[in-house]
N, C-alpha and C positions, 0 to 999 in steps of 0.2 A: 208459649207462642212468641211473646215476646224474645227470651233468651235467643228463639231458634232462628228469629228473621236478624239479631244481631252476631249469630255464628257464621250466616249466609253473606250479610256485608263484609263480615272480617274476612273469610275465605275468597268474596268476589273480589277485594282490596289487593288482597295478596294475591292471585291468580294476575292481575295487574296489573303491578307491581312487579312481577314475574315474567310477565310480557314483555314491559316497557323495557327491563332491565335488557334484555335476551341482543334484540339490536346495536345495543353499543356495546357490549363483549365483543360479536360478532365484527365490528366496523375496528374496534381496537384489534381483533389479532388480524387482519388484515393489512396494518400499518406496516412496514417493513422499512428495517432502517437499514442502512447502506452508508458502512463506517470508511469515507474516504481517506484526506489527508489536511494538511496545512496549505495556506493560500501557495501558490507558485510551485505547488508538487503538482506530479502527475494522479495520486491517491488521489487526490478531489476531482482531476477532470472525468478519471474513470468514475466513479461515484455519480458525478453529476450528469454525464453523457447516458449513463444507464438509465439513468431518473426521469431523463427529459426525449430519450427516442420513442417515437410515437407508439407502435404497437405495445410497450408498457407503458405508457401515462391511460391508455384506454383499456387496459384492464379491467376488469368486472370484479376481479376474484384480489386482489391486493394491490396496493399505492405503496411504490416507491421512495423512499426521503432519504435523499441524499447526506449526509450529517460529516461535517471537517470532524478532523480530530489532532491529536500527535500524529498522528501515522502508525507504520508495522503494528509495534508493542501495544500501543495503548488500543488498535483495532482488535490485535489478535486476546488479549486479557478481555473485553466488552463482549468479543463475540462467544468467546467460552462461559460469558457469564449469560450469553442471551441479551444483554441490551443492545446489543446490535445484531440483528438476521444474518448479515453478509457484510463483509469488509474484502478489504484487498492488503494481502500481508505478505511478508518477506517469505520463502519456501525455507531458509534457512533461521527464520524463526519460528515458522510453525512446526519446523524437525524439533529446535531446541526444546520449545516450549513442549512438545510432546512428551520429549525425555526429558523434563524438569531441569535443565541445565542452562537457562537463562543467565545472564551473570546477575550476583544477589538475587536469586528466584529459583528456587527448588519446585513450585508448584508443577504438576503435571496439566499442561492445558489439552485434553484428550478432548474436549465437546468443538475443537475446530475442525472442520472438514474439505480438504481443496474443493473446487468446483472447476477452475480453468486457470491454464495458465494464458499471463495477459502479455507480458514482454521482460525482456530483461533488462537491470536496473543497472550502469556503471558508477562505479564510485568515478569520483571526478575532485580534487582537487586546483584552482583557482588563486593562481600569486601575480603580482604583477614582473614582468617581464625584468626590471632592473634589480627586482627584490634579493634573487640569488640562493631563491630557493628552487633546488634542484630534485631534492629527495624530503622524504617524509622528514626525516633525523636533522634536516636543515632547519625546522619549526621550531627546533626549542629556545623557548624565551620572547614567542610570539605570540599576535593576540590572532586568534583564530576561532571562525565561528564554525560550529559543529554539530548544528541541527538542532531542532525543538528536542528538550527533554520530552522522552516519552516515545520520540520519532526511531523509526529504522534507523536512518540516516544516522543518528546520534549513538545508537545501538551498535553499529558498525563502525562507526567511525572511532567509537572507543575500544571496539574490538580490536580494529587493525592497528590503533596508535598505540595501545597498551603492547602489543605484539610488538612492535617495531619499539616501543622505549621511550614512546616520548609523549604519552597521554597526560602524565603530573609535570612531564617540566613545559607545556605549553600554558599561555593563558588563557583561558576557554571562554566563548561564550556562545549560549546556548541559545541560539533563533533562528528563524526559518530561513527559506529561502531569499527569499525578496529584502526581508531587513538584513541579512547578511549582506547580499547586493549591495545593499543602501550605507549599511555601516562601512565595505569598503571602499566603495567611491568617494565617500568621505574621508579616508585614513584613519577609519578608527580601528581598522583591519589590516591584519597583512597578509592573509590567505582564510579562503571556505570554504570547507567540505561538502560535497553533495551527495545524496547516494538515489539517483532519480534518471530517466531518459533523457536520452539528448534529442535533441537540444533543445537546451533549458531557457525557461526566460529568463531566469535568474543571473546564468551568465553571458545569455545575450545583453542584458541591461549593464553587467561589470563591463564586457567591451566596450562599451558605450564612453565609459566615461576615463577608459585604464587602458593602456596594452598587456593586455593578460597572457597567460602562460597556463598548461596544463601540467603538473606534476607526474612524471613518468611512474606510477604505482604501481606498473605490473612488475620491471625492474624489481622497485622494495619487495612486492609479492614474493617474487621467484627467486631470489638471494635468500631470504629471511626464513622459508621454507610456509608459511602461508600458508599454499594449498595443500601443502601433506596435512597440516593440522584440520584444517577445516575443507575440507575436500567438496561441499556444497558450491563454494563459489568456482566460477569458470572465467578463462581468459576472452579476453577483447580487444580490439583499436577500437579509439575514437576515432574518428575518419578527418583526416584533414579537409579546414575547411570549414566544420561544424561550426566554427567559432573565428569570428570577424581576428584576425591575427593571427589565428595557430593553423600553421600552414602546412603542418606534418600531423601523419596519424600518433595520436597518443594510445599505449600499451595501458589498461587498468583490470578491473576483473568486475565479476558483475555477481550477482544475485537473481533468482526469478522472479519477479513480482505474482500473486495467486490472488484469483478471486477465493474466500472460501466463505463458508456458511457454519452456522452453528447445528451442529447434530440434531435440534429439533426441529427445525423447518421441514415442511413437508416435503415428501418427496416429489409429489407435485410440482409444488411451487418451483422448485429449482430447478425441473426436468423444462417447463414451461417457459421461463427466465430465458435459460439457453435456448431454445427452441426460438425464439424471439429475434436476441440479440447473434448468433451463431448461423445466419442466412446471408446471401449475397448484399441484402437491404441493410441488415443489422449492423456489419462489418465495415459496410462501407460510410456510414452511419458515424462510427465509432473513428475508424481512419480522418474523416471529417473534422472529428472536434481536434485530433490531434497524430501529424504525423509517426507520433511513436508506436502508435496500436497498429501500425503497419506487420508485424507480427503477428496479432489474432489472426487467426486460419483455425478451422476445423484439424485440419492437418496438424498446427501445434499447439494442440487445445490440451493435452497432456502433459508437453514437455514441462521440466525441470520441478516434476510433485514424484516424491520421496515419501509423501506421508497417506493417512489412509485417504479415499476421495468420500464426497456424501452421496448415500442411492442413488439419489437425482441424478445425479453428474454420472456416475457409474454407467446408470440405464442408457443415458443419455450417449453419453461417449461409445459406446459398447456398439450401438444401432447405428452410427460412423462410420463404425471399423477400425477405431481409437486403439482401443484395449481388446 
């Protein structure tokens, strides 16, 4: 008798036990992380403005967390690994990264999945106006900042300098926006690469303190043959104006910026997400936190994805009139 009222505790323990546990499994895969970017990028506003627009902070079914990161690379490698739900990555690194042609990165990152596209990204280089730098190939022998290791921005910017010749004979340094800002107002800079929407706070704070100049990169582009090789990026101006001093449009090329998701998220969830954020409210919403999301439209909720989309996004898009 005894044995059997102490097989009934251990079972009523464990049953319990079993309970107690059940709720916070539950509460943890609801967390959903949202792999932004570095302070003074636009990756972190999108991240952060998705986290804090009202009908997803009231969500029942998953909580949002917005999370900085390097940016592109180091969102697009998290979210194939599933530590982050959703990031916002370069469309021209998640083609790479699909076919394993990363530079130094052979892995195939196949569990990314677009979900939207958010806006286009120009590359933008930043000299001061007396400096005399006119073209890319004018940089060698200078100290130039080129994005957080890890970032897009730094990803591309080695892309195109290595392209052009002059990625080993620059002197590099490797930080975000805002401290590149900060290092050149101070001359410890003589030019910094951006690869983010305009306009930037980053090079709003350089006018500030420099008469800056924009480096004419579609020129380098379009001589050096650029787009035959990498055919992802597309031409742009920067719009005269953008920028306290530069009074003519500047010629550079851009990339897509993509929300995407990691291949396990439910279908749900992402179809929901968009359904949210993808209304007159949501959009306008997002436009709010930042002139550059003026782009989001249902209308160009597809543009500039090459690679495959997730369910969610699929269903989603399809009921549009998208796809």
């Amino acid at each position: 008798m005894k044995m059997n009222r102490r097989s009934v505790l251990i079972a009523t323990a464990a049953l319990l036990s079993c309970a107690l546990a059940i709720p916070s499994v539950s509460l943890a895969a609801k967390r959903i992380v949202f792999g932004g970017g570095p302070a003074g990028g636009t990756f972190q506003v999108v991240a952060n403005s998705i986290q804090t627009y009202g009908p997803v902070k009231k969500s029942k079914d998953y909580k949002v967390k917005a999370q900085s990161s390097a940016g592109s690379v180091e969102n697009l490698r998290k979210v194939n690994q599933g530590k982050m739900q959703f990031g916002v990555v370069y469309s021209g690194h998640v083609y790479l990264g699909r076919e394993g042609k990363l530079k130094n990165d052979t892995k195939k990152y196949e569990d990314v999945l677009a979900v939207a596209y958010l806006y286009g990204a120009p590359a933008q280089l930043v000299a001061r106006k007396d400096s005399g730098i006119k073209s890319t190939k004018d940089l060698d022998g200078k100290k130039v900042g080129v994005g957080n290791a890890g970032s897009g921005a730094f990803a591309n910017c080695e892309l195109f300098f290595t392209h052009m010749g002059v990625w080993d004979k620059i002197e590099r340094n490797a930080m975000g926006y805002n401290d590149a800002a900060n290092a050149f107002g101070n001359n410890q800079l003589d030019a910094f690469w951006l690869f983010t929407a305009f306009p930037s706070g980053a090079v709003i704070m350089a006018a500030q303190t420099n008469d800056i100049e924009l480096v004419d990169l579609g020129k380098d582009a379009t001589e050096s043959g650029f787009y035959d090789k990498y055919p992802y990026f597309t031409k742009l101006e920067i719009p005269a104006g953008t920028y306290k001093g530069v009074d003519e449009p500047v010629p550079s090329f851009q990339d897509s910026a993509l929300w995407v998701a990691n291949s396990k998220v439910p279908d749900e969830v992402v179809y929901d997400l968009l359904s949210k954020i993808y209304t007159e409210e949501g959009l306008a919403y997002m436009r709010g936190q930042k002139k550059t999301f003026k782009e989001m439209a249902v209308e160009t909720g597809a543009n500039g994805i090459v690679t495959p989309m997730h369910p969610g996004a699929e269903k989603f898009w399809k009921e549009k009139g998208i796809l």
